[in-house]
C-alpha atoms as one frame of an Amber mdcrd trajectory, in Angstrom:
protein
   3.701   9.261 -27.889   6.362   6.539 -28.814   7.411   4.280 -26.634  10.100
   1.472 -25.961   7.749  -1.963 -26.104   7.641  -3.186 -22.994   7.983  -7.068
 -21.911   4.915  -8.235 -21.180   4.426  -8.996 -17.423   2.955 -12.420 -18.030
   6.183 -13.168 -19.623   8.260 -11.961 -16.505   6.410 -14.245 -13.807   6.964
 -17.449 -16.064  10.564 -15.748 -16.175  10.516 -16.050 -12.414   9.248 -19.701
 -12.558  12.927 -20.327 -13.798  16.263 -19.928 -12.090  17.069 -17.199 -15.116
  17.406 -13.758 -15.158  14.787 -11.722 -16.988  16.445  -8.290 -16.044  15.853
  -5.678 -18.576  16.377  -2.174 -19.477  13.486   0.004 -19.559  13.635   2.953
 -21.511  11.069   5.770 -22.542  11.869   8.349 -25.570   9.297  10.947 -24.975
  11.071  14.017 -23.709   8.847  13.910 -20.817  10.360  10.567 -19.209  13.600
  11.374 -20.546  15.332  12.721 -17.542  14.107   9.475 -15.749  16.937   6.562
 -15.349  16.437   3.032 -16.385  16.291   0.218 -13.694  19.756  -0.427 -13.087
  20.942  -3.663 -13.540  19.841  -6.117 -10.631  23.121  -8.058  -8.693  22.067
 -10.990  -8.854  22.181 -12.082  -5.265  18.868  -9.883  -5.372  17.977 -12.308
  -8.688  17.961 -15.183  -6.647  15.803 -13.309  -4.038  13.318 -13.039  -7.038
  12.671 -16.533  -7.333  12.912 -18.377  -3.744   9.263 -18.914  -2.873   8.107
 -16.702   0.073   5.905 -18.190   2.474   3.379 -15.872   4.729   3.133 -16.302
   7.841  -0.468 -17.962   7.527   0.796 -20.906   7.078  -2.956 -21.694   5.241
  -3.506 -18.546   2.911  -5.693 -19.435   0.427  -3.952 -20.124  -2.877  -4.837
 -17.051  -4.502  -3.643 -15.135  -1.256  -0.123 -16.560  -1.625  -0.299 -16.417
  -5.753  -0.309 -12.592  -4.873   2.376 -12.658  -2.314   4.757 -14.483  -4.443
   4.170 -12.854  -7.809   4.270  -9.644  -6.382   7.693 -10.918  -4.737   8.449
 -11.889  -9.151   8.004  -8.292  -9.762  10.604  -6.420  -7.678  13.391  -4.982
  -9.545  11.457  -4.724 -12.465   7.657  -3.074 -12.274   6.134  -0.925  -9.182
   2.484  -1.247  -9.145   0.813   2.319  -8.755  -2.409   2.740  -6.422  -4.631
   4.978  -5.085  -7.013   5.203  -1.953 -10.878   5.536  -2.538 -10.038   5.486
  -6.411 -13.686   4.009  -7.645 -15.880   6.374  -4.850 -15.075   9.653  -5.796
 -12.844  12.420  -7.475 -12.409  16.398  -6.644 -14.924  17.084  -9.357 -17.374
  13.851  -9.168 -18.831  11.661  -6.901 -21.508   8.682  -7.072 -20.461   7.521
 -10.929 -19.870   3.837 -10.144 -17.511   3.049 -12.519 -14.843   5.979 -12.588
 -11.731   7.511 -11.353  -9.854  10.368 -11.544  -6.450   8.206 -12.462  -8.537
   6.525 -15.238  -9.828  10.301 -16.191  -6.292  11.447 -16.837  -4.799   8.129
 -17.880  -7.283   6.105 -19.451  -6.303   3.315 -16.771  -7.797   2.678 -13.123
  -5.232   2.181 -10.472  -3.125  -1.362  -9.892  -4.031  -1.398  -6.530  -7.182
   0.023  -4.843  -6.625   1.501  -1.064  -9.799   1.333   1.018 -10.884   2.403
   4.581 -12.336   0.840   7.497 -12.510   3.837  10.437 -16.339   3.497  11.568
 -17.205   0.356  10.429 -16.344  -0.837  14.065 -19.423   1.479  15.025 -21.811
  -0.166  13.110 -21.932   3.148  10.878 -23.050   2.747   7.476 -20.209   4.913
   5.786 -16.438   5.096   6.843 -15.269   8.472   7.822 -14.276   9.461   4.202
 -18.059   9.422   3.276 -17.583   5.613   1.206 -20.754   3.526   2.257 -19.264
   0.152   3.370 -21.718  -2.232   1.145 -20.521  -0.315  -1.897 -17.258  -0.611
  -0.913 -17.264  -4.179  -0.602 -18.836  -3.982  -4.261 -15.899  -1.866  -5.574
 -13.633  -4.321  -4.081 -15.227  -7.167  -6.114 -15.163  -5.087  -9.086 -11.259
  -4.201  -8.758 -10.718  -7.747  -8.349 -12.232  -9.210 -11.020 -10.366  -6.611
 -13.237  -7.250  -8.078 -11.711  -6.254  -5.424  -9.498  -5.040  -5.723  -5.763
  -6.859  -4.301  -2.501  -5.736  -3.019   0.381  -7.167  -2.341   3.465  -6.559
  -0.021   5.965  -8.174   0.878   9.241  -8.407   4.115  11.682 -10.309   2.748
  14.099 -12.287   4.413  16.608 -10.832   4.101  20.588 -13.171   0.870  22.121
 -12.430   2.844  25.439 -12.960   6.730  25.057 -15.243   6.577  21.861 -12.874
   8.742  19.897 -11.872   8.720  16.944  -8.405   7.537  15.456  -6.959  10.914
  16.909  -7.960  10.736  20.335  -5.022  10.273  21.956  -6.211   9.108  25.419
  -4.062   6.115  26.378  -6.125   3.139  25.453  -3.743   0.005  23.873  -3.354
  -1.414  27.663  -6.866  -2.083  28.268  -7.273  -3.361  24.961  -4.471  -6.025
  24.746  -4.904  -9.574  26.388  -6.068  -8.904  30.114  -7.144  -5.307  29.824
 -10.367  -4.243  31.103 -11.461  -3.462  27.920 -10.402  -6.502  25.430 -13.733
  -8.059  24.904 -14.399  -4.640  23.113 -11.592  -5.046  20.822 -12.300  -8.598
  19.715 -16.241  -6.817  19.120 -14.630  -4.205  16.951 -12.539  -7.084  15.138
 -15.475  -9.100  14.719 -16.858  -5.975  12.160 -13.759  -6.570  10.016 -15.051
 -10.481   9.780 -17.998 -10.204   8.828 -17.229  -7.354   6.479 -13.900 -10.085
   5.082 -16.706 -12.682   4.354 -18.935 -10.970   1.924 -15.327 -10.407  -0.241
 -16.142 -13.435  -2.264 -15.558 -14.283  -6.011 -15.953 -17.121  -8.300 -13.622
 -17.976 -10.483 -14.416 -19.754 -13.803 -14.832 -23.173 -13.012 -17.649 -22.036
 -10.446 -15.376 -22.338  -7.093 -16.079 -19.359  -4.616 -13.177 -18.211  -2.927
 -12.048 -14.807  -0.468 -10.563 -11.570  -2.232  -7.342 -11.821  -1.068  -6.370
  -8.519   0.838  -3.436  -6.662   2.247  -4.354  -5.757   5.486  -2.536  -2.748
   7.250  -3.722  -2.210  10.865  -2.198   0.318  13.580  -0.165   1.814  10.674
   2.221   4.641  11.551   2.556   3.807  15.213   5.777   5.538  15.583   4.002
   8.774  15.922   2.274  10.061  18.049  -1.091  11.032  16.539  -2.581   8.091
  16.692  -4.310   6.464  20.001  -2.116   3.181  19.319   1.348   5.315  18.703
   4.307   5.855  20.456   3.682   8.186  23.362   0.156   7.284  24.305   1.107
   3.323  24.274   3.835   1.397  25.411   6.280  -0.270  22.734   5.135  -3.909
  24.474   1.500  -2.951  24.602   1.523  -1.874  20.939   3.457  -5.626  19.626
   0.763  -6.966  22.215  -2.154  -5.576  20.138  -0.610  -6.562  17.099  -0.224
  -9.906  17.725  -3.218 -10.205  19.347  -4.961  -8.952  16.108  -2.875 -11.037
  14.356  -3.599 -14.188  15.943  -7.647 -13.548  16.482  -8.036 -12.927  12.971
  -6.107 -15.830  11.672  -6.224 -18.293  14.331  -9.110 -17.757  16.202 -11.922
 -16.434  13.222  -9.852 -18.452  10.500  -9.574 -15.481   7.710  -7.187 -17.120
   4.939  -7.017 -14.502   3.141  -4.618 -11.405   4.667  -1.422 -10.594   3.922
  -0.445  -8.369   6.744   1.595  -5.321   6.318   3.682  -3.065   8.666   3.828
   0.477   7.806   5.803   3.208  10.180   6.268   6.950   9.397   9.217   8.373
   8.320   9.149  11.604   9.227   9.630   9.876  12.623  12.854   7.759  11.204
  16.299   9.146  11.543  18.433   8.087   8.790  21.448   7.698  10.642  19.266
   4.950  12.516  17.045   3.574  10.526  16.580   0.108  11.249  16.714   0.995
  15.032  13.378   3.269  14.519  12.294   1.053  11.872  11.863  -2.120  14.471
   9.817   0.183  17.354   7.207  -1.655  17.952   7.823  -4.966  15.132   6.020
  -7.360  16.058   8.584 -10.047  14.375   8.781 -11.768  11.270   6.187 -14.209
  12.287   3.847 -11.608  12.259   4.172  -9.187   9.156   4.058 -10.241   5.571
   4.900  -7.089   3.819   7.358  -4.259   5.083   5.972  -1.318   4.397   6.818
   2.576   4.740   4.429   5.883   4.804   6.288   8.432   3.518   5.209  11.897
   2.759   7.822  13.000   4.400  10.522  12.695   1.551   7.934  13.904  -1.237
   7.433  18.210  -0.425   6.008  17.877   2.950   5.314  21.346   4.190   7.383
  21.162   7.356  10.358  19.755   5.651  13.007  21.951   5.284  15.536  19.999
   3.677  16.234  20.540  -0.179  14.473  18.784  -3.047  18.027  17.104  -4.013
  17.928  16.136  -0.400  14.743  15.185   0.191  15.189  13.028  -3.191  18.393
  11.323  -1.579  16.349  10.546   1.572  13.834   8.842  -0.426  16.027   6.560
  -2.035  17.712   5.757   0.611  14.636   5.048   2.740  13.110   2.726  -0.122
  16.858   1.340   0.219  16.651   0.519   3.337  12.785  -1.144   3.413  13.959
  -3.062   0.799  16.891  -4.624   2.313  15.014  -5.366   5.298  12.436  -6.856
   3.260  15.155  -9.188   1.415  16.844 -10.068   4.480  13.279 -11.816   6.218
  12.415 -13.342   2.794   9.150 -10.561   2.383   8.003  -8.038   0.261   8.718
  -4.312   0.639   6.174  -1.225  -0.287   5.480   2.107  -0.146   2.561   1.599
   1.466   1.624   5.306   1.445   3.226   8.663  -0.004   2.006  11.574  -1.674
   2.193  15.565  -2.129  -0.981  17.129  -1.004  -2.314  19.400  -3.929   0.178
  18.127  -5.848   2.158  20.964  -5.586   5.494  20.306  -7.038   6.169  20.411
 -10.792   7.103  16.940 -12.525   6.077  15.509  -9.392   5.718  11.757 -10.752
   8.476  11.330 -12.623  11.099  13.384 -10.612  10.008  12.950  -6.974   8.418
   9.157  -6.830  10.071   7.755 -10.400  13.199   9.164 -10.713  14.502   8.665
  -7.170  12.951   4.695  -6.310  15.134   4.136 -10.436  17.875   5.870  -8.855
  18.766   2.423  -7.346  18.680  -1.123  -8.054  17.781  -1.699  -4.320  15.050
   0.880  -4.488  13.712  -0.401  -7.494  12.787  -3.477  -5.209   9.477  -1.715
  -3.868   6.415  -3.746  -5.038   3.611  -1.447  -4.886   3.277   2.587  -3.746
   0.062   4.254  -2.462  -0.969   7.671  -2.940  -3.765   8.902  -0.741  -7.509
   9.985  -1.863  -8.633  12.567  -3.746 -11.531  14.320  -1.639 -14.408  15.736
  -3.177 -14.622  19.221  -3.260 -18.307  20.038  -3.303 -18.415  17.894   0.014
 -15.771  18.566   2.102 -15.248  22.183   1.261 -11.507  21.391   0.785  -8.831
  20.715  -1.532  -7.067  17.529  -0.708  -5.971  15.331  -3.779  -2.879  13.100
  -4.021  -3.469  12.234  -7.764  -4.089  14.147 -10.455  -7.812  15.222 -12.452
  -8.271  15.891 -15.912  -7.016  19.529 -16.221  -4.853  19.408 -12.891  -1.226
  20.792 -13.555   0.413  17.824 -12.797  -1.679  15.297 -15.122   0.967  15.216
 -18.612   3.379  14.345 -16.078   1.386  11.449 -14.214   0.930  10.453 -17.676
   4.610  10.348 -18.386   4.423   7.962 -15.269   1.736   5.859 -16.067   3.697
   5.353 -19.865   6.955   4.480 -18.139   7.675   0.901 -18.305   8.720   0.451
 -14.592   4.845   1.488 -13.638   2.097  -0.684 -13.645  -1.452   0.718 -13.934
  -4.314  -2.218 -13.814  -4.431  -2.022 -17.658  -1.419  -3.879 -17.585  -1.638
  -6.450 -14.850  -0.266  -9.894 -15.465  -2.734 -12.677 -13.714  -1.405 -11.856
 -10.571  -3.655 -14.855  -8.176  -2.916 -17.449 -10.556
């Protein structure tokens, strides 16, 4: 397949070293990518925002932890890293080969950015709840790494007070916050993540040891209501409460330099006539969140939305639109920190339903990274759940498509993103 060369993303962070523009025009002959728009030109008021150092709000983040944050930050308006949760663990069709993936299978390439899991960790368990044993986790983490790649971390915890798990909803946030009867359990729970953080260790080539750095995404979609921390079974000021708190323990109390915290509400709860006003239930303020982030399956063939595909596309736009100019107007970084079309149902779902429409605008185009869920093993769970494709899947020349388009950024084609 021919394509356009494409500048090398090396080149483009040195770009944004200097007040210049390195805008460009990607473009893809293959008939497959085609129908996909180029990048549109960024204004360049959103230029500028390109090269303005962002701070996080650990004020001392490791280098390598703010390396990410602001090259990442270089990359908007021209690449979209691609990742995938519990890549390296297992695939529909495989499971325990250390060193594959079902993105690599179809691609040739391993994810940009590897999503991990943290639900029963708190409990001392020696697997999370998706089967991934946490010390070979922590060694797939190290792995990804070293390749280059970036990690995030997510976490449905179990309830400290009822035992359940990340669906109970039995109200539990007020006893958990500063002053409840149960915060000592909390900060126990936290303490897991810490000493799980502090084997994420790597040594870089002059023989210095330093932390992975990590995006951490706690209490994500808590404007629902499925969750024990979401709207309905905890109060909007308990829930900032909590977030702070963990905020503040983890960074201030246990001294972990190495999270970049990210924010991530659903959008099927979001009305787009209102967005910001449901997009800032339950923010915890700028002081607290490093990346604005958005978990959308919503816009992408959910089964309960109704709406039409052109519709649903136009949604999707405008909610990456919208993430993205809140993201710009607090100096951070905007993602879609998780989307995906279970079964991968729709035809040309890469390149018309996540490509087409994020290209459709420069704004859009802003979104660092997007997150597809896992890809659950058949054999084991008895189920078909996949958000990426396998070798042989119906969607998998169009992924590839994807993966080829010069926007996208696979981990075969990371720039040194910690340096």
């Amino acid at each position: 397949m021919f394509m356009q060369p494409r500048l090398p993303l090396a080149s483009l962070l040195l770009c944004a070293s200097f007040l210049v523009g390195c805008d460009r025009q990607p473009a893809d002959t293959s008939s497959a990518a085609a129908s996909v728009p180029a990048v549109a030109q960024v204004q360049a008021s959103s230029a500028n925002a390109q090269v303005q150092p962002l701070s996080l709000i650990d004020k001392h983040a490791t280098r390598q932890t703010l390396a990410l944050y602001n090259n990442l930050a270089a990359l908007r308006g021209k690449h979209m890293l691609f990742g995938h949760e519990d890549s390296l663990a297992y695939g529909v069709h495989w499971e325990g080969d250390l060193d594959r993936s079902d993105v690599r299978d179809v691609t040739g390439s391993n994810p940009a950015l590897y999503g991990w899991e943290l639900g029963g960790l708190e409990l001392g368990q020696e697997k999370n709840l998706d089967g991934v044993n946490f010390k070979q986790m922590q060694e797939w983490i190290k792995a990804g790494y070293s390749r280059g790649a970036v990690i995030t971390i997510s976490w449905h915890m179990y309830s400290p007070v009822s035992g359940g798990n990340s669906w109970d909803k039995t109200p539990t946030v007020h006893e958990l916050i500063p002053g409840g009867a149960k915060h000592e359990q909390l900060k126990t729970y936290l303490d897991t993540f810490v000493e799980f953080n502090a084997a994420l260790v790597a040594t870089d080539a002059q023989g210095n040891s330093h932390p992975i750095p990590v995006i951490f995404r706690p209490w994500h979609e808590h404007n629902g209501d499925w969750f024990w921390w979401g709207k309905g079974n905890a109060s909007e000021a308990d829930y900032i409460a909590l977030w702070r708190f963990t905020v503040e323990y983890l960074r201030d109390k246990k001294g972990l330099r190495n999270l970049i915290y990210a924010y991530s509400p659903d959008r099927s709860r979001l009305d787009m006539g209102k967005f910001e006003e449901g997009y800032f239930y339950g923010y915890p303020g700028d002081d607290y969140v490093d990346v604005i982030g958005l978990d959308n399956y919503w816009d992408v063939g959910h089964a309960a939305n109704t709406a039409s595909a052109d519709e649903q596309k136009a949604n999707f736009t405008a909610a990456l639109k919208q993430i993205a100019s809140i993201a710009r107007a607090r100096n951070k970084i905007a993602a879609l920190t998780e989307t995906g079309n279970n079964k991968l149902t729709l035809p040309n779902f890469w390149t018309e339903r996540i490509l087409a429409p994020t290209l459709a605008d420069p704004l859009a185009s802003e979104i660092t990274y997007v997150m597809v869920w896992r890809n659950a093993n058949l054999a084991r769970e008895k189920a078909e759940q996949f958000f990426a494709p396998y070798p042989g899947q119906a969607t998998a020349e169009d992924f590839n498509a994807f993966f080829a388009h010069p926007f996208v950024v696979f981990e075969s084609e990371l720039p040194a993103l910690y340096q």
